[in-house]
Each structure stands twice: as structure tokens, then as C-alpha cells.
N, C-alpha and C positions, 0 to 999 in steps of 0.2 A: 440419577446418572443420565445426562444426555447425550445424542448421539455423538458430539463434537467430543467428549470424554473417552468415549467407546472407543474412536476412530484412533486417540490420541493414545492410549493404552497396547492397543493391538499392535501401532504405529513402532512400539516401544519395544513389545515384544519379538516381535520379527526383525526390528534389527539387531535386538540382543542375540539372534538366534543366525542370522542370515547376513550382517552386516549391509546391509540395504533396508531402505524405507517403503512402506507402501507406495507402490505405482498407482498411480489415476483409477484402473479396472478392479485394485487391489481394495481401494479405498472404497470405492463404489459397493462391491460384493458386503464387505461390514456393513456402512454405513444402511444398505438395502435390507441384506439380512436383519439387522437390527430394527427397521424398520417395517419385516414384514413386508417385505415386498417379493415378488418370483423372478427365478433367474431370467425368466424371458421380459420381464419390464426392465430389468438393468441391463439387458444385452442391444434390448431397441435405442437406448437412452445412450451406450456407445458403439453404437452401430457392429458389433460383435456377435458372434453364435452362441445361441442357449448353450449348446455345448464347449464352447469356450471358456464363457464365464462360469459352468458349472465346473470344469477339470480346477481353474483357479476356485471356487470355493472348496473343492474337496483340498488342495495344498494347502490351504489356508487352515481348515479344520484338523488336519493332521498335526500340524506344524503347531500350533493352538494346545491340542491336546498332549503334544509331546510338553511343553514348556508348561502347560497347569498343571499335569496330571490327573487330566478329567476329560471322559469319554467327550469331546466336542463334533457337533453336528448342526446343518443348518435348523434342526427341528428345535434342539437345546441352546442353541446359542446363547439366544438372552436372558431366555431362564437361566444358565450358568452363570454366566457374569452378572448379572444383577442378585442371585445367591453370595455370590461372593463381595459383591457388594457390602451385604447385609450383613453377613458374619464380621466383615471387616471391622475394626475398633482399636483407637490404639493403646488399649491393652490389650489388644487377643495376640495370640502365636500362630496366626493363618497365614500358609502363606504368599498370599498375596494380597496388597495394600491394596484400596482405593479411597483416597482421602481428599476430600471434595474437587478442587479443582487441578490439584498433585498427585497424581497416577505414579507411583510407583511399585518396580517391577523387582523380586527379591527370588533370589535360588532357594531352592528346598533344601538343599545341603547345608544353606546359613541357618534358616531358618529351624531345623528339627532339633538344634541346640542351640536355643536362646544363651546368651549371654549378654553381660553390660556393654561390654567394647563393641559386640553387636547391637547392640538399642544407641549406642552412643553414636556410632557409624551412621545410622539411620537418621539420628536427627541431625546430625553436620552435613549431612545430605541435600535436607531439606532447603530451597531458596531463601536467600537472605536478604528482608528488605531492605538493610543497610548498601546493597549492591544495586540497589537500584536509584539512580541520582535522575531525578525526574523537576531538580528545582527550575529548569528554565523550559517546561513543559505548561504546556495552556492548561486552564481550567476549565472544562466544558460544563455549561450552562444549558443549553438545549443540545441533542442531538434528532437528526430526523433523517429517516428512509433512507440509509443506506447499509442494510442487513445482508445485500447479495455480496455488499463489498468487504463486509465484515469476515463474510463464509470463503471467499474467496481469499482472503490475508490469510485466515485461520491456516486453507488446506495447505497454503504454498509454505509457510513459515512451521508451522507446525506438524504437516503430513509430509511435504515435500522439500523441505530442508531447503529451499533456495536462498541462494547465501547476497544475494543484492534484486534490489524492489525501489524502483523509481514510481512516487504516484507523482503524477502530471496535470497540470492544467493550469488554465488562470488563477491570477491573485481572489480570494475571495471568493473559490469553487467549495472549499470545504476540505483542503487536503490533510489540513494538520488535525483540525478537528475528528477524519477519520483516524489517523494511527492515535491520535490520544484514546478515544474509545476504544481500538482497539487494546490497549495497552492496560487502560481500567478495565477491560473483562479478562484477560490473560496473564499478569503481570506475574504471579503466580507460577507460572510454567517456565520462567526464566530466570537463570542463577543470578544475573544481570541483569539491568536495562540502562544505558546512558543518553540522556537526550540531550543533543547538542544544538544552538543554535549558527546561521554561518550568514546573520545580517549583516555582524561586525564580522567578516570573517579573519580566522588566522592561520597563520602556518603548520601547515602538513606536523613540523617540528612539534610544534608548540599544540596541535590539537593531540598526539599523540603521549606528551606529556601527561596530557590532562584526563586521557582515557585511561593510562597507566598509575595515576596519582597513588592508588590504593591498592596496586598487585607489584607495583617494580621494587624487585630485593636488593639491584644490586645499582651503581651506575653505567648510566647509556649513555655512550658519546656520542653514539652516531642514528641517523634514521634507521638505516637496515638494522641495527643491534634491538632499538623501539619497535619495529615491524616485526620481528622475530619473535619477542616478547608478545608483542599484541594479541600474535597467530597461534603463540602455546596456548595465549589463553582461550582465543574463542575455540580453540580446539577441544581444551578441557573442558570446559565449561558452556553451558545453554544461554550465550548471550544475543541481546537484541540492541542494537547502537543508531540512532538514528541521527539524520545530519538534515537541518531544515533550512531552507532558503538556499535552499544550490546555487540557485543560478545568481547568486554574487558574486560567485570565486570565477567567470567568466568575464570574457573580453565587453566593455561594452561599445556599441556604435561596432560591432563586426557580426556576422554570423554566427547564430546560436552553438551554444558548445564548444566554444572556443576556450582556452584554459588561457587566465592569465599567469604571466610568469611567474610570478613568485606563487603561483597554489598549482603551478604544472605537478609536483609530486603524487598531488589527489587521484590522476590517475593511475600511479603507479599503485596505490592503497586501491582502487580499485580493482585494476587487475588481478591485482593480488586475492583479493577478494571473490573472485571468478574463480581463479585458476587454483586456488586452493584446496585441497580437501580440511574442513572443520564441522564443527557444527551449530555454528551462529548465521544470524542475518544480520545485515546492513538495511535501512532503509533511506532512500535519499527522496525529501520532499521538495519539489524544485517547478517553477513557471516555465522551463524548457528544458530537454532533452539533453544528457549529457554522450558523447560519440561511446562510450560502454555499455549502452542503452540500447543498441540496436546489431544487431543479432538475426540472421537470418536461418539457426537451426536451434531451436532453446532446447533441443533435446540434449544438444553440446555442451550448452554453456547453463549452471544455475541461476540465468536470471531472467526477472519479470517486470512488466510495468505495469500500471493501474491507470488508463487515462479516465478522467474523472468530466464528466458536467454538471449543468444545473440541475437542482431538484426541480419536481413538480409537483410540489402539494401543501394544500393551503393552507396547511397547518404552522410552514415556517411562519408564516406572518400573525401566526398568536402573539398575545402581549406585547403587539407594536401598539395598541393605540387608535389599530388604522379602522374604518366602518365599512358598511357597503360590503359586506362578504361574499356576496355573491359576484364582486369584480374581484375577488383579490387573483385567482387563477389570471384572470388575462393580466393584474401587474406584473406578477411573477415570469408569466412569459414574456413580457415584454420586456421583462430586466434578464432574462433567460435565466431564471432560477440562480443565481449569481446573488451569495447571503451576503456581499459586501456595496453591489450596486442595491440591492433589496432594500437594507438597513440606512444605506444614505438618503434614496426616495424619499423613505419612506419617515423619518423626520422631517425633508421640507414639507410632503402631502400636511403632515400635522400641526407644523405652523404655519402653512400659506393656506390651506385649505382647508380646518378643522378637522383634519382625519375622513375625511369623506372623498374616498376612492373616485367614485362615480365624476365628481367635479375636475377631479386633475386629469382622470380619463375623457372626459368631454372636449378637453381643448384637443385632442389629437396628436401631442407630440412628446416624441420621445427625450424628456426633459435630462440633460445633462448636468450632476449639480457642482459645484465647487470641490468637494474631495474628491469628486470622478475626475474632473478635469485636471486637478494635481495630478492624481496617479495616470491617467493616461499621456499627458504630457512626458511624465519624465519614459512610462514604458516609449512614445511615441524619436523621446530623442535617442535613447537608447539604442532603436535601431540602427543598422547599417545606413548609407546610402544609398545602395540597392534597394533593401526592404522599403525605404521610407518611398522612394519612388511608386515601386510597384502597389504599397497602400494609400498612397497618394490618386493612382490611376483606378484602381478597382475600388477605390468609393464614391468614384462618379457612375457606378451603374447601380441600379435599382437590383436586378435578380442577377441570378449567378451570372458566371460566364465563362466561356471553356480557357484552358491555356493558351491557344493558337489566339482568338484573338486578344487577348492580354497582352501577349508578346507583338501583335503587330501594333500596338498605339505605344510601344514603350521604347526608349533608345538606349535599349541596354543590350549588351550582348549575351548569346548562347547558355555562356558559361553564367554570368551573375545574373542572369533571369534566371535559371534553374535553380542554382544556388537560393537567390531570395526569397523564391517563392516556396522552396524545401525548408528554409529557415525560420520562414513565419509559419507553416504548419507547425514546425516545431516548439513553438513558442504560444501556439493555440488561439493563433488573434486570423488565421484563415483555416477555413473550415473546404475540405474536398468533399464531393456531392458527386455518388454515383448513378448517372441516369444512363442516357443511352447513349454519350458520351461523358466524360469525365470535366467538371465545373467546379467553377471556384469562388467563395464569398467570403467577403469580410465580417468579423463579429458583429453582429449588428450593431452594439451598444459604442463600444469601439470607433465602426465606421459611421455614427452620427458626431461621435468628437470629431474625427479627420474634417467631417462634411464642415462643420461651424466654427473650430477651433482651430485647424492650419490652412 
């Protein structure tokens, strides 16, 4: 039993009990306690009073013991639950479950009279893989170094219920490949999981169809009659629906996030999705920022985002092929850990160079290759007017440079300098750099196409 179990468990219990989820300090005190840690390292850790985090572990213990029927205390804790663990079986009549990575949580008053309709209930309970439609989901083949972001998906979807999660960043960061592994260690823990793609994308209508294929009883003529439907179910049910390549259903050649017209509905599903109470997540995997994404109190609103960069470690570059391991860290940062500039290199190094790092790193330059140049072409025309200007001007500088002078070499006004320069952060191709004034650069990789290529 790990601690992500533990967490997930207790999680279960107290809102069975309290109709609320573990909070943040909530989560912390388990997961500590179960690890053996003292109230005063979990109090430094969220900057709170030993005596705070102790009053909340004593509610916690109470509330615990109330719902197992078993004296709970920070001293027993894991020896209890890990007892009950052990006793657990599904032939015993204990009760409470723990069945590997399906924690469920059963009343003693079901349980002290076993019967069939009770064992039957129990397993039409249980998630069904047929609910989970994962056919236009990648296959991952490597995954590497990204377990904080793993731990951080876990708390928010499965401790803190948040009902929409944007992860962000460029093409070839690794966005999809993280929720797929998220999804292969969890999948289990959801009555659901539909993953959709939105390269071809389609209509609000017509995507809505297609989520309801397998649950709609009756006919819907309209979206609101679909959406209505949609929301009984992630209401009843622990679902997880993911929507990848967002930023196709937006305007292109305008500012990021812009909806085009025929998928303007998307934010209404959004909203929806916010302003809801249920208990599923949405996540949208997308190369910029959609306007439901930003949020200046998330204590308001359930949502998150996960901005993502390059790895750093050299082990992505096993089974390229490539030699010279001791240069492979400096190719990697100089493609910024980026597994899709990585992987294109990293075949020419192997037919122009025989695999020998050292040599392609000798000539000194940051080699652009044919499928970079596809993709950054079409991101490059995609932009606005504005953007393309402002990326046009700040790749003629070497090191950052502040906003003020940006703004004086460019003839754009107030309003669409702001704008543009807000739009390509968004979009993850300028990077803000907090020194002793506030600076701005282009992707490196990026800003060597603009240099040689427009």
C-alpha cells in the first residue's frame, strides 16, 4: 500500500463523511503521518503552526475513527491501515476494502449482513474497462523524469477534484506523453476515461455525440439537452475526458486563444466545466493557452495548469544511436531538452556524422533541420501580424531585452505591442526573465529559424 493509496482512501472517506475533499494541509498531515514524519516538519513545509497542523490531525483522527470503527491515532495510524490492508480479501467480510489500486470505502451496516445483492452491488461498482476508450491515445515507449508532475496530476485530480487542467507548452515538450502515463498508472481509479483527439477537430455537437455514444438512453436534439446529459454523468460517475491539440479549434494568424467560430461553443463546455459542481476532470493538452485558463484566485475556481519544459537528462538520448556521451547533456541543452527537436538532430548527427556528437558539436552551430523548418514555418505563419513583427525584431538581439526597449524599435502601437508580446508568452515561443528589471527572449531554437529562415 503506497502513500498515493493512503491519501487516495482517506480522500474517500471524509468526503463520504463531510462532503468535502482533503484540503492541501489535510493531505499533507496523511501523507506525513504515514510517512513518519512530526507535526513540526509538515508545519515548516506549509509554513503553519505545529499547533495548527496538530488540532487538524486530531479532526482527522477522530473523523477516521468515527467511520472505521477503530481507535485511530497519529501513533497507530499506519499500523491500522496497513492491518486492514492485510486482513482485506475478496472473500473476507471486513469491512473495509483495499484492493490494489481501487480503494473502496463500505458502511458497516452493509456490510455486518453480507448478502448476494450486496457482493453484486460491490462488483458493478467496480470501474469498467470497457468505459475507458483510449483507441486514439499514444503508446509510450520511453518515458523519463517527470515524477514531480506525475505527483502533482495525482494530488489535483484525485485529492483535489479539479474539474479542468490545461498542460502547456511547445509542440514536442512531452505533454501528451505525460497524461498518457498518467493514465497507465491510474486508469483504474476511473469509471471512465475518453481520449479525444482535436487535430481534425469537430463540433462542440458532434464531439458531444461521441462522448455520449455509450450512456444516451433517450434522443437529444439539442446541445443543452447533450450538455445536461454529459454533466448527470460526470456527476455520477469518476470520469476523466481529455481533449488534445487544443489550440486547433482557435483563430489562426490572430492572438492566441481566440476561438474560431464554428467551435466558439467549446467555451461554453468549458465554463461549464468550472462552474459546475461534479466529480470528473477535463484535461486539455494544447501549444497555447485557452482565455478559461487564467484565473486570478483558483481558490474560486477548480482549475489548473501544468506549464511544462525541456528535460534534462541524458538518458533521453539512449537508443539514438548517437556516441560521445559525455557531449550528450550539452546537445540536449542546446535543443532545450525538446524530445522532438532532440529526435530530428539527432538522425541527421547519425547520417551526416556517424553518430558522433563531438563532430557536429565542433562546427558550432545551432543546426536547423528540415522537419524543424516545416514545423516552425507553419507555427511562424500562423502568427498574427503583430507577433510576427515583434519576433521578427527580438531575434536580432543576442541576450534578453527589457519591454521598453522592444517597444522603441517597433511601430506598433500601445495596445498590439501588449497584446503580442502577451500572445507569444502564451504560446511559449517568448520566454520572461526576472532580473533586476523584467526581460524578454526568444526560444532559442525558434529564434535561429526566424535568424536564417524569414
Amino acid at each position: 500500500m503506497n502513500v498515493n493509496e493512503v491519501v487516495t482512501f482517506v480522500d474517500k472517506i471524509v468526503f463520504e463523511k463531510t462532503g468535502k475533499h482533503l484540503d492541501d494541509v489535510q493531505a499533507a498531515v496523511v501523507q506525513g503521518t504515514w510517512e513518519r514524519r512530526t507535526y513540526d516538519d509538515i508545519a515548516q513545509e506549509f509554513n503553519v503552526t505545529k499547533n495548527h497542523v496538530g488540532d487538524i490531525g486530531a479532526e482527522l483522527w477522530q473523523l477516521l475513527s468515527q467511520a472505521l470503527n477503530e481507535d485511530i491515532k497519529k501513533t497507530n495510524f499506519r499500523s491500522t491501515l496497513e492491518r486492514i490492508y492485510i486482513k482485506s480479501s475478496p472473500h473476507s467480510l471486513n469491512v473495509y476494502h483495499i484492493h490494489g489500486n481501487n480503494n473502496n470505502f463500505y458502511h458497516p451496516q452493509t456490510l455486518n449482513h453480507p448478502n448476494k445483492e450486496t457482493q453484486e452491488t460491490n462488483i458493478n461498482t467496480q470501474p469498467k474497462s470497457n468505459n475507458h476508450d483510449l483507441t486514439l491515445a499514444p503508446q509510450i515507449i520511453n518515458f523519463h523524469n517527470r515524477e514531480t508532475e506525475l505527483q502533482t496530476l495525482f494530488h489535483w485530480i484525485l485529492n483535489q477534484n479539479a474539474h479542468l487542467i490545461s498542460i502547456l507548452g511547445l509542440s514536442g515538450i512531452g505533454k501528451t506523453t505525460l497524461i498518457k502515463r498518467f493514465i497507465d498508472l491510474h486508469q483504474q481509479k476511473f469509471d471512465a476515461i475518453v481520449w479525444r483527439s482535436l487535430k481534425s477537430p469537430q463540433s462542440l455537437d458532434l464531439l458531444l455525440d461521441d462522448l455520449l455514444k455509450h450512456h444516451k438512453l433517450d434522443s437529444l436534439p439539442t446541445i443543452n439537452d447533450k450538455l445536461k446529459q454529459l454533466f448527470d454523468l460526470l456527476t455520477n460517475k469518476k470520469c476523466l475526458i481529455i481533449l488534445d491539440d487544443l489550440q486547433n479549434i482557435f483563430i489562426p494568424h490572430q492572438f492566441a486563444g481566440k476561438y474560431q467560430p464554428e467551435y466558439q461553443d467549446y467555451q461554453t463546455l468549458f465554463k461549464m466545466i468550472i462552474e459546475t459542481h461534479h466529480q470528473s476532470s477535463f484535461i486539455l493538452i494544447s501549444q497555447e493557452q485557452c482565455p478559461e485558463m487564467e484565473c486570478l484566485d483558483e481558490e474560486l475556481y477548480p482549475i489548473k495548469f501544468l506549464e511544462l519544459s525541456g528535460l534534462d537528462s541524458p538518458e533521453i538520448l539512449n537508443n539514438t544511436g548517437l556516441k560521445n556521451e559525455d557531449s550528450w547533456l550539452t546537445l540536449i541543452n542546446l535543443y532545450q531538452g525538446n524530445l522532438f527537436y532532440l529526435k530530428s538532430i539527432s538522425i541527421l548527427i547519425n547520417k551526416n556524422y556517424d553518430g558522433q556528437i563531438a563532430d557536429f558539436l565542433a562546427e558550432n552551430t545551432l543546426h536547423i533541420t528540415n522537419q524543424m523548418q516545416s514545423h516552425f514555418q507553419e507555427t511562424f505563419h500562423n502568427l498574427s501580424p503583430q507577433e510576427q513583427q515583434i519576433v521578427l525584431e527580438l531575434s536580432k538581439f543576442e541576450n534578453p531585452i527589457s519591454r521598453e526597449e522592444l517597444r522603441q524599435s517597433l511601430n506598433l502601437s500601445s495596445v498590439d505591442f501588449n497584446n503580442g508580446l502577451q500572445s507569444l508568452q502564451q504560446r511559449y515561443l517568448i520566454t520572461k526573465i526576472k532580473e533586476d528589471k523584467i526581460l524578454f527572449k526568444l526560444s532559442p531554437v525558434f529564434q535561429e529559424y526566424v535568424r536564417t529562415c524569414c
